[in-house]
N, C-alpha and C positions, 0 to 999 in steps of 0.2 A: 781928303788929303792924299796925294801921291806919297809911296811908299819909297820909302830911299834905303841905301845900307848903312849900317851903322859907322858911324865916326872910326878912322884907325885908330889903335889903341895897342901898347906894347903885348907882344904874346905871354908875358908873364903875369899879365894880367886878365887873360880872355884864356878861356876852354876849346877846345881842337873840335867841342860839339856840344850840344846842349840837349837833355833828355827832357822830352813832354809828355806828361801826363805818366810818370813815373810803373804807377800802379793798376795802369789800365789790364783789364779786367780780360779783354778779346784777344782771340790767338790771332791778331793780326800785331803786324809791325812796320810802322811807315817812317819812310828812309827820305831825307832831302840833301841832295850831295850838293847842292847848287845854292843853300838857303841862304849866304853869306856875302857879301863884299868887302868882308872883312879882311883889309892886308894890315900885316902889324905893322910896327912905323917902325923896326929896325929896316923894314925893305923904303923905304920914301918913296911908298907909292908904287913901287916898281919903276918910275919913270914917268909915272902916267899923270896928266893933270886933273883936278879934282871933278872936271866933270865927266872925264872919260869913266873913271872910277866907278859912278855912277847910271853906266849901261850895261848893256845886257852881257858885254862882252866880260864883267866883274863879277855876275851872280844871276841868279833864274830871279826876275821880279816877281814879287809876291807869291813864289813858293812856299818860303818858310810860315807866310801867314795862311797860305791854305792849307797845311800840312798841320798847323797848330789848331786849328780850327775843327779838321777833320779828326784832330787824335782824340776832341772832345766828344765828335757826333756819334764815332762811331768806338768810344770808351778802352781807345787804342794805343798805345803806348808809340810816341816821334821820336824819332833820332836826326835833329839836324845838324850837319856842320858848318863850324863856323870861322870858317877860313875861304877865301875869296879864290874860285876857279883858278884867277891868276896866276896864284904863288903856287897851287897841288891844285891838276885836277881830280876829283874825286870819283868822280865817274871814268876815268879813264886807268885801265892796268898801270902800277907806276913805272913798267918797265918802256912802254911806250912811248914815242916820242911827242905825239901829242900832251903827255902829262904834265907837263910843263911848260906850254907852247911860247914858241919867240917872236908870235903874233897871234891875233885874235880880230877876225872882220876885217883885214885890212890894216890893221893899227899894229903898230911893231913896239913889244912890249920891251925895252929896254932893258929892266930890271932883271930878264932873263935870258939876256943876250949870253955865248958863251960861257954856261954854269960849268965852274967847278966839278966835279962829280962828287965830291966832299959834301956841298951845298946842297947838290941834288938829293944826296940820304939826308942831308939834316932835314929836307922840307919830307921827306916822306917818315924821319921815326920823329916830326915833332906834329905832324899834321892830316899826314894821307893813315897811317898808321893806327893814331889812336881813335878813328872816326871808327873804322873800318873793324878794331878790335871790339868796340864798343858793340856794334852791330852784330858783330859774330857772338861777343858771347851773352846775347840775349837773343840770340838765335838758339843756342846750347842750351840754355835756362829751360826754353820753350823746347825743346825736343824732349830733352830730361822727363820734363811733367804731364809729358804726354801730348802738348798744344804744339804740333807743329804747324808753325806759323806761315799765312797766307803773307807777301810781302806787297807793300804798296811804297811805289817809287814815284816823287814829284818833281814837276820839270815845266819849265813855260819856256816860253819861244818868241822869239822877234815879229813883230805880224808883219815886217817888209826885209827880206834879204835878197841881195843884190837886187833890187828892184820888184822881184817879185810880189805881191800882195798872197799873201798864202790867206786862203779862204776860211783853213778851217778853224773851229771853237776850242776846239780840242783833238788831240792824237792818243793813241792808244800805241805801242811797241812794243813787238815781240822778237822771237826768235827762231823756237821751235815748241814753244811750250805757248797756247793759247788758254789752256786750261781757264782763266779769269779774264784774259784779255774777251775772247770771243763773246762772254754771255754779257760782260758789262756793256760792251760795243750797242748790243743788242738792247739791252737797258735804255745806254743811252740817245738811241735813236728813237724812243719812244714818242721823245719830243720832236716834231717834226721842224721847229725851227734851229737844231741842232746843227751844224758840219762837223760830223766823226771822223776825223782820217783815219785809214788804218793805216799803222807804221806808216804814217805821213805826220807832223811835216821830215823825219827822221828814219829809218830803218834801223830796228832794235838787231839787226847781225852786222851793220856793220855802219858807224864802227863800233867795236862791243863797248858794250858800257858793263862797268867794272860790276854791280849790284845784280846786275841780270845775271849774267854767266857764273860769278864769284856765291855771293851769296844762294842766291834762287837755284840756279842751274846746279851747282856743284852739290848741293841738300836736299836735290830732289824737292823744292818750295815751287808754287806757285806763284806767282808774281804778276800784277800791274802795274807797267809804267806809264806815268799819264803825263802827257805834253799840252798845256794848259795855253790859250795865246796873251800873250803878257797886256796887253792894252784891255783884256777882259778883267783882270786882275793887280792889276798895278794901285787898287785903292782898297780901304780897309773893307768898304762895303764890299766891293768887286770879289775879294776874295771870302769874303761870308758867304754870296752868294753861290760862286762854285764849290764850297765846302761842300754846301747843301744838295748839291748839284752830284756830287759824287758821290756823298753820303747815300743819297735817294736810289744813284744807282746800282754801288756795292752792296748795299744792305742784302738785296735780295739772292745776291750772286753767293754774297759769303756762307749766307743760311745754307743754300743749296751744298754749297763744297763743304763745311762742317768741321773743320780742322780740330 
């Protein structure tokens, strides 16, 4: 069964982010900024019709169930949000102007034509804000107790933009810190029917994404961000699979770094 986003549903009734696997054990901590398509229905949609809603331009497909999956394999504690790229982007500084883009692929998102600036804080202290706090402060927890945390960032990607067919299975993104990116890379090239980009299909400097530089960078964290190709992952098997798929690779990397 193809993975879709969840029904809109008024924001008073949905969480800015959902915590998986509460109590996990491992000084890892895995972040999905993407996991949602979720727009509340004070917005209608933004503008957008119900199937636009429903692509890549709304939410990373089946992120959030690889990320759910992995929090089990690897007894990890998920942080995903659960607000739709659309209305906050989550990965993006909220001062940016991508943060709230007045398109996306081509498509001119209405619902964000000429925001307020009033609007613009309400979407960032009702949505970008409390995802973000949540993340930092079980970043803090884990410093405190001695477990600073390895971060793992999940992300999938269109397998055709502007035409192009991007080859690869997966991407790895950095910046300046390879610390985890390089040995997993390494991992997972084991399999030789693999395609690993490096910082492809994406470059993790630019443009920055908000998890890398914010959290990772500014804590001195290690960090993997993993760009998954969404037609590998868009079914519930698809993403058990590459759970397993990354579980198999990180295991050995994390041991090694020991946090």
């Amino acid at each position: 069964m193809k993975l879709t986003p969840e029904l809109a549903q008024s924001s008073l009734a949905r969480s800015p982010f959902t915590v998986v696997n509460d109590k996990g054990g491992a000084a890892v901590l895995i972040i999905c900024d993407h996991a949602s398509g979720h727009v509340p229905s004070e917005y209608s949609g933004l503008g957008l019709t119900p199937d636009q809603l429903t692509r890549h331009i709304a939410w990373d497909i089946g992120a959030a169930e690889v990320s759910r999956r992995l929090a089990g394999l690897l007894d990890a504690t998920a942080v995903l949000c659960g607000t739709s790229r659309l209305v906050i982007d989550c990965n993006r500084p909220f001062w940016a102007d991508s943060s709230i883009p007045p398109e996306s692929d081509g498509i001119p998102i209405p619902g964000n034509a000429d925001l307020h600036p009033s609007e613009k804080q309400r979407r960032i202290d009702h949505y970008f804000s409390p995802y973000h706090d949540e993340i930092s402060r079980r970043i803090r927890t884990m410093l405190v107790s001695g477990d600073g945390p390895a971060l793992i960032s999940i992300h999938s990607f269109t397998p055709v933009m502007d035409g192009f067919a991007r080859p690869w299975h997966i991407g790895m993104l950095w910046d300046q810190d390879q610390r985890l990116a390089a040995p997993t890379i390494q991992e997972l090239r084991r399999d030789p029917d693999l395609c690993v980009g490096e910082n492809k299909p994406y470059d993790g400097a630019n443009p920055p994404g908000y998890a890398l530089h914010t959290h990772a960078g500014d804590n001195g964290l290690p960090i993997a961000v993993f760009e998954i190709r969404q037609d590998l992952i868009d079914t519930d098997q698809g993403a058990e699979l590459w759970a397993l798929i990354l579980a198999k690779a990180l295991t050995p990397v994390l041991a090694a770094y020991g946090p």
